[in-house]
C-alpha positions as CSV (number, residue, x, y, z in Angstrom):
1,X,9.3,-270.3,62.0
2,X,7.6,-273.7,62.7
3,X,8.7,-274.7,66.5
4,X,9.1,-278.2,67.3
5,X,11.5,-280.6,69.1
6,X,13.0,-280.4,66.5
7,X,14.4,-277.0,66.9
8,X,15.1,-278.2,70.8
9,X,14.2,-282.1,69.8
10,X,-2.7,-297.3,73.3
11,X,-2.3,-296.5,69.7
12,X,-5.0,-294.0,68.2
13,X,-5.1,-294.4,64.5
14,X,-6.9,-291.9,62.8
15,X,-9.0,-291.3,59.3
16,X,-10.0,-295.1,58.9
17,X,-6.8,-295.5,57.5
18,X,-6.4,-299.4,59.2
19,X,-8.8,-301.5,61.9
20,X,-7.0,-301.0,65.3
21,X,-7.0,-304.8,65.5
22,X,-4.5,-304.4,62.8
23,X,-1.9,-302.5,64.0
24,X,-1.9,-302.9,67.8
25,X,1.1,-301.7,69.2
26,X,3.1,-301.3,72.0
27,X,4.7,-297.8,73.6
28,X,7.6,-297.5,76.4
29,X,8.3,-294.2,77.6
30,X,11.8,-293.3,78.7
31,X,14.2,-290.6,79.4
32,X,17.7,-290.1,80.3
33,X,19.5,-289.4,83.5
34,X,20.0,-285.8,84.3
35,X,17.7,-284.9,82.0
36,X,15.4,-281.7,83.4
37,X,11.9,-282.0,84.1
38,X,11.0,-278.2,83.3
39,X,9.3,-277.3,80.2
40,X,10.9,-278.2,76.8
41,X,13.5,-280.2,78.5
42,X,13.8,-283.7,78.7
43,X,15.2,-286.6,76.0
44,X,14.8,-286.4,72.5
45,X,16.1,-289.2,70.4
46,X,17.6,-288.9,67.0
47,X,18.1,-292.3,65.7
48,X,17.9,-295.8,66.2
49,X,19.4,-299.4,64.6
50,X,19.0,-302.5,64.0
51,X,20.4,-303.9,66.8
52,X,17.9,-302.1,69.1
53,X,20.7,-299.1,70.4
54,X,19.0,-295.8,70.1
55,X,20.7,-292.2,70.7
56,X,19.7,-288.9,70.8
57,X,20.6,-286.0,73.3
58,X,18.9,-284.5,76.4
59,X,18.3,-280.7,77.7
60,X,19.2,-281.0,81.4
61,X,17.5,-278.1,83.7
62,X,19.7,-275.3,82.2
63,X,18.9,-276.4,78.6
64,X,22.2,-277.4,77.9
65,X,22.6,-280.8,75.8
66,X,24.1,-283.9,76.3
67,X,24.3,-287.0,74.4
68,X,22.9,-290.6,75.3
69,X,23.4,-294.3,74.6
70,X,20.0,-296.4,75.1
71,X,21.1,-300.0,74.9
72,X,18.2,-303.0,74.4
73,X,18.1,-303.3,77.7
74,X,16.8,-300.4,78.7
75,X,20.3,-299.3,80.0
76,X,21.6,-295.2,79.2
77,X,24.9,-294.2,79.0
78,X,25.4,-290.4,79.0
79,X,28.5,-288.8,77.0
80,X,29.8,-284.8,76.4
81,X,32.3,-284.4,73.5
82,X,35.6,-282.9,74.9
83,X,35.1,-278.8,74.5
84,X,31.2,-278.9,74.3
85,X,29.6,-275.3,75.4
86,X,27.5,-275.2,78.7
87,X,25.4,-272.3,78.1
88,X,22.2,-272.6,77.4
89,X,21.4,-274.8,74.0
90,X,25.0,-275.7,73.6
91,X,26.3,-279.0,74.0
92,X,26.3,-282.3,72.1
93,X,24.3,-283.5,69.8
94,X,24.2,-287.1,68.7
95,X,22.3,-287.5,65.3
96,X,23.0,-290.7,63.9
97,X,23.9,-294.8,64.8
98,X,25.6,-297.5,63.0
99,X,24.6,-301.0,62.8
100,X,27.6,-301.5,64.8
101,X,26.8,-298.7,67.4
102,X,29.1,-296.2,66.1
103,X,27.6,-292.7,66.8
104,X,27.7,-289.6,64.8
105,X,26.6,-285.8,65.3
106,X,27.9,-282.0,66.1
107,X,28.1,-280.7,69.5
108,X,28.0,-276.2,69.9
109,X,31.5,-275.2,71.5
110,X,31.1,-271.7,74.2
111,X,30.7,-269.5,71.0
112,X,28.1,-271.7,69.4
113,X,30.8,-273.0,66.7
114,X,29.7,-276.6,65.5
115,X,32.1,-279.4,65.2
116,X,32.0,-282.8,64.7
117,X,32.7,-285.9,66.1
118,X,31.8,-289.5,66.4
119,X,32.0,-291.8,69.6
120,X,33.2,-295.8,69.0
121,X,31.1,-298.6,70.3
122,X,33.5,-299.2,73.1
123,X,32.9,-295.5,74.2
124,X,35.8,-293.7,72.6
125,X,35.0,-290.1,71.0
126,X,36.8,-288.1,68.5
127,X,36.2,-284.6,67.4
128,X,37.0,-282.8,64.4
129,X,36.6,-280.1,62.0
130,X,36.8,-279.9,57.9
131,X,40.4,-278.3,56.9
132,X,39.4,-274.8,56.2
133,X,36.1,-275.1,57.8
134,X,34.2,-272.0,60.2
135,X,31.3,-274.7,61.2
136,X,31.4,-278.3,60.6
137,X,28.4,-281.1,61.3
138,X,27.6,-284.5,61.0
139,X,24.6,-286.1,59.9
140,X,25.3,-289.5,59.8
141,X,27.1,-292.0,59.2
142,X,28.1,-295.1,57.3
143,X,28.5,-299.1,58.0
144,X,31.9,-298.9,58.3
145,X,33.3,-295.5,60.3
146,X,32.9,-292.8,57.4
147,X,30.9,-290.5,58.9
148,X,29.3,-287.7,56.1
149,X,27.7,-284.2,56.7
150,X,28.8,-280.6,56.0
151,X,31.1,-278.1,56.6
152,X,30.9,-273.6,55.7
153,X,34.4,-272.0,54.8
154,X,35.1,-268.4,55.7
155,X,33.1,-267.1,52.1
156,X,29.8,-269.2,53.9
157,X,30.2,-272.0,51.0
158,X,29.3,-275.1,52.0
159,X,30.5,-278.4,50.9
160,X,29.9,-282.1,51.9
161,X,32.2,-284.3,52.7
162,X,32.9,-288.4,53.9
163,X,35.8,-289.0,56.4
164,X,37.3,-292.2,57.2
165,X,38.1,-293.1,61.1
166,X,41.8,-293.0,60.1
167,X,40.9,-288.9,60.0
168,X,41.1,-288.4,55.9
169,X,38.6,-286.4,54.6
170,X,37.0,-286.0,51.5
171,X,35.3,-282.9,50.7
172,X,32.1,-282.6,47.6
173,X,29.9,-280.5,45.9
174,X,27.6,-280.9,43.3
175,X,29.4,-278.8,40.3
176,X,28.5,-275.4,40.2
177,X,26.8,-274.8,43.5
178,X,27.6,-273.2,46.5
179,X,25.8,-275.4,48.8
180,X,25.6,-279.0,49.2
181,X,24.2,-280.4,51.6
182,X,24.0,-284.1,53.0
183,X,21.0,-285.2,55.2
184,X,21.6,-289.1,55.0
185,X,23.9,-292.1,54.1
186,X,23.5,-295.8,53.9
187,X,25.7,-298.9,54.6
188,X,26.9,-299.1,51.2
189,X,28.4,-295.5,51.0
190,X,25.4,-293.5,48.8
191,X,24.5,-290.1,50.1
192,X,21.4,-288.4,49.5
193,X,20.7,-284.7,50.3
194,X,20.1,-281.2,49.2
195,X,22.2,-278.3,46.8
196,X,21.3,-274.8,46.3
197,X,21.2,-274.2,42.5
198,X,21.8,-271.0,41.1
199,X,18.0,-270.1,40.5
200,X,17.9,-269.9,43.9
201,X,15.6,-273.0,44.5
202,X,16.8,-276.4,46.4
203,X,17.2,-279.5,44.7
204,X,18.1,-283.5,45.3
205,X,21.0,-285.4,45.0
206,X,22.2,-288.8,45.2
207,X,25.7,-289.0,45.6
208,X,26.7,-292.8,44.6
209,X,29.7,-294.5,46.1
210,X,32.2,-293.6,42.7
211,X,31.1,-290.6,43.9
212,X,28.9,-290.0,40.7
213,X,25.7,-287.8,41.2
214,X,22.3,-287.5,40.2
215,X,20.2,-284.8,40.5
216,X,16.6,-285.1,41.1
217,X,13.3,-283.6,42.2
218,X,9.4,-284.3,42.0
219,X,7.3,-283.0,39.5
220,X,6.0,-279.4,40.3
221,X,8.7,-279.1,42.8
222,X,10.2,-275.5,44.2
223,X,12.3,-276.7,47.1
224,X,13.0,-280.1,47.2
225,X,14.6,-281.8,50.6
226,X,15.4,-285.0,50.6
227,X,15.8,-286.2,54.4
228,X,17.1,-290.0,54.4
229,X,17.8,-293.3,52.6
230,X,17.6,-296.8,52.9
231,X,20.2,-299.2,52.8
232,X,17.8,-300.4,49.2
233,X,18.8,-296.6,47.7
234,X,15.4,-295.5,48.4
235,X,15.7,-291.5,49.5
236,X,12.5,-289.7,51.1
237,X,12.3,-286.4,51.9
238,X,9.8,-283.2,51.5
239,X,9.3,-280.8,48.5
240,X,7.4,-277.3,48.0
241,X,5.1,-276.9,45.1
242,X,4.5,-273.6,43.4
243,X,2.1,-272.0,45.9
244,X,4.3,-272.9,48.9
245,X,2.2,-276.1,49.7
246,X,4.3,-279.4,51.4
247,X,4.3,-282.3,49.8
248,X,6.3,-285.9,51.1
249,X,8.1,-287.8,48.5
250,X,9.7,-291.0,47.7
251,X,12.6,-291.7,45.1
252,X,12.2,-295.4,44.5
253,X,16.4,-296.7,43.3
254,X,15.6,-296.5,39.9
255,X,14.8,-293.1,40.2
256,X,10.6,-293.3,40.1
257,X,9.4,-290.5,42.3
258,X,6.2,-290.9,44.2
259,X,4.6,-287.7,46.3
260,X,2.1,-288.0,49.1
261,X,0.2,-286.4,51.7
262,X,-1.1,-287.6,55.2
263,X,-4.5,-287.3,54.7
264,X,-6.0,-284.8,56.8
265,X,-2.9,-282.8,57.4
266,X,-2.7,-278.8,57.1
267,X,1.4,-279.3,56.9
268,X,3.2,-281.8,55.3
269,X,4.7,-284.6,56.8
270,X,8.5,-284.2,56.5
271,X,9.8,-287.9,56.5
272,X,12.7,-288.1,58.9
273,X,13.7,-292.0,58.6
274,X,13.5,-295.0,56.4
275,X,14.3,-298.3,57.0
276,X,15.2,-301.2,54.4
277,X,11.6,-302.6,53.7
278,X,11.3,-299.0,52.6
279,X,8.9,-298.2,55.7
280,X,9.2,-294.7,56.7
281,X,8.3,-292.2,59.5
282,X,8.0,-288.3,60.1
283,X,5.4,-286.1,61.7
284,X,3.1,-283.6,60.6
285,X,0.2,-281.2,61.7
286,X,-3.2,-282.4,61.4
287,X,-6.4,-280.3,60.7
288,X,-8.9,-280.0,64.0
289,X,-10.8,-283.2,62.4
290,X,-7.6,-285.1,62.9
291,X,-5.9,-284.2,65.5
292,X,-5.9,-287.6,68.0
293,X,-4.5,-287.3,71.6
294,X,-5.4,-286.8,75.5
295,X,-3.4,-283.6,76.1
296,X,-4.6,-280.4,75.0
297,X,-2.3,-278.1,77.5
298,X,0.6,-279.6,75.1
299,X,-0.3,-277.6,71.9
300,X,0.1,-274.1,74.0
301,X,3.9,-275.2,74.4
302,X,4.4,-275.7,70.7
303,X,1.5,-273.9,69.2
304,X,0.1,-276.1,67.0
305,X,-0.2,-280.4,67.6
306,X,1.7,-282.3,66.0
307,X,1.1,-286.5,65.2
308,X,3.7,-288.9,63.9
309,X,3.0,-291.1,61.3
310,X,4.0,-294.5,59.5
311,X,3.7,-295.2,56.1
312,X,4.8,-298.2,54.1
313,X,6.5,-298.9,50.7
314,X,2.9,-300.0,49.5
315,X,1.6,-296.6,50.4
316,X,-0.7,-297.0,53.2
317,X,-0.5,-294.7,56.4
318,X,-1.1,-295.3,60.4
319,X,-1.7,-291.9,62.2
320,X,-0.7,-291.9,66.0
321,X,0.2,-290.1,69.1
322,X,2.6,-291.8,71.5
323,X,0.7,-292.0,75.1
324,X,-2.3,-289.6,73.8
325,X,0.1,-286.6,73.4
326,X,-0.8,-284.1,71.3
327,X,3.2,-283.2,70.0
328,X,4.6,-286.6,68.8
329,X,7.5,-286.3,66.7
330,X,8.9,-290.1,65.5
331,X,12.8,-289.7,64.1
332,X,14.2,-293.0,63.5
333,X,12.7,-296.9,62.4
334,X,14.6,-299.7,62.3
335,X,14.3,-303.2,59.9
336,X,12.0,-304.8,62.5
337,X,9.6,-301.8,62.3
338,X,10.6,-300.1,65.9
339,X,9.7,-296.6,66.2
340,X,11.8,-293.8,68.6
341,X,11.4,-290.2,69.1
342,X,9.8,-287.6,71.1
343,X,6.4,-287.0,72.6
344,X,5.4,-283.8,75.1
345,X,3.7,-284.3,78.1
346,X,1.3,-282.4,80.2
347,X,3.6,-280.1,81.6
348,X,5.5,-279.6,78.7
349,X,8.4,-281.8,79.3
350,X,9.8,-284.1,76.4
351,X,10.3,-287.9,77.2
352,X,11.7,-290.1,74.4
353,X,9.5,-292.9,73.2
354,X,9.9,-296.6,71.6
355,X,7.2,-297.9,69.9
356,X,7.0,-301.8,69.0
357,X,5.3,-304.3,66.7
């Protein structure tokens, strides 16, 4: 298994790729009240809008999670979701924002049982479940209050599904599958994610508002995972080829598919967000050649580094590290082009970064 924050959670620019001149930019380190200073704890941030609010969670010094408000101003408000577990790795776990700073996620109960919820702008937080459901989460949500993401029933099915604020819930699969899976949602209601087919391979979907679907996946693909999408329609995500190989990919709104590599990488970069412009960020592992950053003690947390990257609509891709880390793991941008996620320090801790034009 690949361990990253994920499974927790001066610019270099590397390969030629752009002059430095061109894409100065400028990092801010920050972390979260409470959160613990041992290693693999600290703040890892999920998402970010447009407004500037980003969230995410924090593993406090028994590794338990808790979720976090970072307003423009610096300012973090720390929330728990009403029966949140406090054993180790339980707790809650913010994933998404709203333009109108409406949060979404899961959060593990004291027998590891996900649930949902999602917490109001003015601080209010509701939890729920899917009728019928043995493990419900949220990925994300919409402009409005619909928050989307998946639930398991008791013969480990699993189904999407959108609910409104008003606590309706509408439950979908893609026909004839026994899991579909959402990974993203825009402010106009389409869905984009993942279904298990029954050759036993992964595939796309876009779910549109009418709820009509289309199915998708790159050429050569054998596991295709799409990760986000715009509020344009455009979806990114990952894909496997034949001999196992990663590959990133980009499903314009018309439905062109475009794959791509980092150059220089040994894994593929998984894109984790895309904004409207079509800009989009993830991380990946970079060969020896590559690899740009200060901290070499970082990798033996990890083992292996690990560099976020940029790319455009255009194509073109920006390399970098956040403070010379060698484990850098970007997870949202907004429409202004602001970066957040994760970086790992010498000793192992994780801080949460923002990264500006």
């Amino acid at each position: 298994m690949r361990v990253t924050l994920k499974l927790v959670r001066a610019v270099f620019v590397v390969l030629g790729l752009l002059p430095l001149s061109a894409v100065a930019q400028t990092y801010l380190s920050f972390d979260a009240p409470g959160a613990g200073t041992g290693a693999i704890q600290g703040t890892i941030p999920q998402a970010l809008n447009d407004v500037g609010l980003i969230t995410g969670y924090y593993r406090d010094s028994n590794y338990v999670n808790h979720g976090f408000l970072r307003e423009k101003d610096g300012k973090i408000v720390t929330f728990d979701a009403t029966g949140a577990g406090t054993a180790a790795n339980q707790g809650t776990l913010p994933m998404a924002i709203n333009q109108a700073g409406w949060v979404a996620g899961l959060f593990l109960d004291s027998n590891n049982y996900p649930h949902g919820f999602f917490r109001e702008a003015n601080g209010v937080l509701t939890t729920f479940d899917a009728p019928g459901a043995v493990g419900t989460s949220a990925c994300c949500i919409d402009g409005g209050d619909r928050v989307v993401g998946g639930y398991s029933d008791a013969s480990g099915d699993v189904y999407g599904y959108q609910r409104q604020k008003d606590g309706t819930l509408v439950s979908f699969e893609v026909p004839g599958t026994t899991k579909t899976a959402p990974k993203g949602v825009n402010p106009g209601g389409q869905i984009a994610g993942f279904y298990a087919g029954w050759d036993g391979l992964t595939h796309g979907f876009l779910r549109n508002s009418d709820g009509a679907f289309a199915l998708f996946d790159p050429e050569g693909s054998r596991s295709t995972q799409p990760r986000a999408i715009s509020a344009g329609g455009v979806v990114v995500g990952y894909y496997s080829d034949a001999e196992g190989n990663q590959h990133g990919f980009v499903r314009q709104r018309e439905g062109t598919i475009t794959s791509f590599d980092v150059p220089g990488s040994i894994f593929s970069p998984p894109p984790e967000s895309v904004n409207i412009e079509g800009e989009m960020v993830g991380s990946y592992e970079p060969s020896s050649e590559a690899r740009v950053g200060e901290h070499g003690d970082t990798v033996g947390c990890f083992g292996q580094p690990v560099s976020g990257f940029v790319r455009d609509n255009a194509g073109t891709i920006v390399s970098f590290s956040a403070f010379g880390s060698l484990v850098t793991e970007p997870a949202g941008v907004n429409s202004a082009g602001n970066i957040t996620g994760s970086y790992v320090d010498g000793s192992c801790v994780v801080h949460g970064f923002l990264r500006e034009p």
